[in-house]
N, C-alpha and C positions, 0 to 999 in steps of 0.2 A: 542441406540443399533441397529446394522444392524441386520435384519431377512436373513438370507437364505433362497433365496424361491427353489431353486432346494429340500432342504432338508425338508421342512415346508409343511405341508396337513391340510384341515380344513376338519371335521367331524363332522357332524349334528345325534344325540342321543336325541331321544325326539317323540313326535305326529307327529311332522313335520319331520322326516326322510327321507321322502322320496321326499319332494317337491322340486321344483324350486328352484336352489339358485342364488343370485345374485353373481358378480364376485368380489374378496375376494384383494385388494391392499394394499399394506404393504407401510414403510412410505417411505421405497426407491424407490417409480413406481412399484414394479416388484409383477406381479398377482403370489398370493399363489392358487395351484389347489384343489379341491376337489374330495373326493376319497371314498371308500366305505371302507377301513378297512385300520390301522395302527398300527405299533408296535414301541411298547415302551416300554423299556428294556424286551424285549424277548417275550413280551406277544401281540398278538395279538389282537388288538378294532374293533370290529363289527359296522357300523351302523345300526344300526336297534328300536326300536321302547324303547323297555329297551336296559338297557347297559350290553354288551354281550362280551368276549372274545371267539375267535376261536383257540382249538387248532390240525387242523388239520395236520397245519406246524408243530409243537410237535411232533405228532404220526408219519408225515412221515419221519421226521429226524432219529425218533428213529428203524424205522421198516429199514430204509438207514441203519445205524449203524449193527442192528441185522443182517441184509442180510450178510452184508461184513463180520462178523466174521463168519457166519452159513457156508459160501461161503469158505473162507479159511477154516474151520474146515472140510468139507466134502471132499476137495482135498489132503487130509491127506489120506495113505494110515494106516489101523487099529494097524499093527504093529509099524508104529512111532510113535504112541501114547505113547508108554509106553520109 
């Protein structure tokens, strides 16, 4: 099986989180990089010491979405409302 290293991240979750890593070679030559957080299906992976999701991307999608409707709603003049 070929790895795609453009798409492929390695992540260290553990004591050792934060150390030195050695450089990570898949079996077709081509180095896989290392990264502080990844997502997978939708959900965000922390490195960090326990295993942690972030979901700050979440909140800003969601606060993105609320804007754009608050935003249309308020250039509404009162009487087209009805």
């Amino acid at each position: 099986m070929v790895i795609n290293s453009k798409k492929s991240f390695c992540l260290r979750i553990g004591q050792r989180h934060d150390m030195q890593y050695a450089s990570v070679i898949s079996s077709s030559v081509q180095v896989i990089q290392w990264t502080t957080e990844i997502r997978y299906l939708g959900v965000y992976i922390v490195r960090s010491r326990l295993s942690k999701c972030s979901l700050d991307i979440c909140k800003w999608s969601f606060y993105r979405a609320a804007n754009a409707v608050f935003g249309k709603l308020g250039d509404m003049h009162p009487k087209t409302l009805y």
